[in-house]
C-alpha positions in Angstrom: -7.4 10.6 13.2 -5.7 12.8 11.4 -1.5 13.9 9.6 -0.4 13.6 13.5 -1.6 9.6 13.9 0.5 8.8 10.6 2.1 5.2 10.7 3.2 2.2 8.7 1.0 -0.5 8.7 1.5 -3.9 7.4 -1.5 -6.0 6.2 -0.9 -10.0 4.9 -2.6 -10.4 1.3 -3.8 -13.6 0.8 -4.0 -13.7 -3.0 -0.9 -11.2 -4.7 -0.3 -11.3 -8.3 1.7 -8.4 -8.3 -1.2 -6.1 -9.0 -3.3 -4.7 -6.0 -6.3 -2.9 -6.0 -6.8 -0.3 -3.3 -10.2 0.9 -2.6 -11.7 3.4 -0.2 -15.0 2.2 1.6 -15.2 3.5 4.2 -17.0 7.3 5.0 -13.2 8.6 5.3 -10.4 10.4 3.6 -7.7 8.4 3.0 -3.9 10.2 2.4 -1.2 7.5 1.5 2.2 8.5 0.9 4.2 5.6 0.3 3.3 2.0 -0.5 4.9 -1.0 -1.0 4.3 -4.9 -1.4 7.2 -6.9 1.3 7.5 -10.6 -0.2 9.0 -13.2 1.8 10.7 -16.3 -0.8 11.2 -19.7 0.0 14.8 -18.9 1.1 13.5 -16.7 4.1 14.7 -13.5 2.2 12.4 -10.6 2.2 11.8 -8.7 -1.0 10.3 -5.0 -1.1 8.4 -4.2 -4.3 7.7 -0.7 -4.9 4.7 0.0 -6.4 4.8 1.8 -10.1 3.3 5.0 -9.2 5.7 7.8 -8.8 3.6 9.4 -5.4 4.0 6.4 -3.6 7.2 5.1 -4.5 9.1 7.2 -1.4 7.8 8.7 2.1 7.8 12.6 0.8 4.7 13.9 1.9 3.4 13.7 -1.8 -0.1 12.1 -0.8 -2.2 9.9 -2.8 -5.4 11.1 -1.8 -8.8 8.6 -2.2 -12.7 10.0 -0.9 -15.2 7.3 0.0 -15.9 5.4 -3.6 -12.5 6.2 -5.0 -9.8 3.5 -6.1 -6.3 2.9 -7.8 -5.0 -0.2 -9.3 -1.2 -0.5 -8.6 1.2 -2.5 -10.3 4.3 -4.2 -8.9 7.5 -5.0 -11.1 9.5 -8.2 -10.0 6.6 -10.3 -8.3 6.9 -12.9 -11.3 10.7 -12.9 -10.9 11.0 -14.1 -7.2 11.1 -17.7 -7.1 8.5 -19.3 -4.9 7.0 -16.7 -3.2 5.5 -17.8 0.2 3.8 -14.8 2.1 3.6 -11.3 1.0 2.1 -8.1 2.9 1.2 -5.0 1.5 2.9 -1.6 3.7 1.1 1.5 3.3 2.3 4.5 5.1 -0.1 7.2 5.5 -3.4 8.2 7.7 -7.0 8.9 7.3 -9.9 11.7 8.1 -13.1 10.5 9.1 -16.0 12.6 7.4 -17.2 14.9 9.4 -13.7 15.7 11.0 -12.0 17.3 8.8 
C-alpha cells in the first residue's frame, strides 16, 4: 500500500457523540488527509460534519500522519443540532504504509 492506493472509505459507527477517537494499531503508517463524520436524520437527509482540525477539514495533501501507538481525538460541531440522528459513518480519505515498506 502506499500514496498511489489512496481512497475514501466509509466505515458505519455504532456509538457517535460527535467526538471520535482515531487510533493507530496496527504495525503501519497511517496518512489521512481529510475526514469527516456523514449523518443520516430521520428525514432521510444526509449531513456531513467536518471534523475541527484544520488538516483534515479539505482533501489538500496536508496529511495527518499517526505511527503504530499514536492517536487524535476529533471533535465534530453540529452533531447535537441534528434532530434524531439515525446512522452515521465516519469518511476518511487517505492510505497507509505497512512497516517494513516504506
Amino acid at each position: 500500500m502506499g500514496k498511489e492506493s489512496e481512497t475514501l472509505q466509509p466505515r458505519l459507527l455504532t456509538h457517535f457523540d460527535g467526538r471520535l477517537l482515531i487510533r493507530e494499531v496496527e504495525p503501519e503508517v497511517s496518512y489521512i488527509d481529510q475526514l469527516f463524520v456523514r449523518v443520516l436524520d430521520a428525514d432521510g437527509r444526509l449531513i456531513e460534519l467536518p471534523a475541527q482540525f484544520p488538516a483534515l477539514r479539505a482533501a489538500d495533501g496536508d496529511y495527518v500522519v499517526l505511527n503504530t501507538g499514536d492517536e487524535i481525538m476529533l471533535a465534530f460541531d453540529g452533531f447535537s443540532a441534528i434532530p434524531s440522528p439515525q446512522r452515521a459513518w465516519v469518511m476518511a480519505r487517505g492510505y497507509y504504509v505497512p512497516l517494513g515498506d516504506r
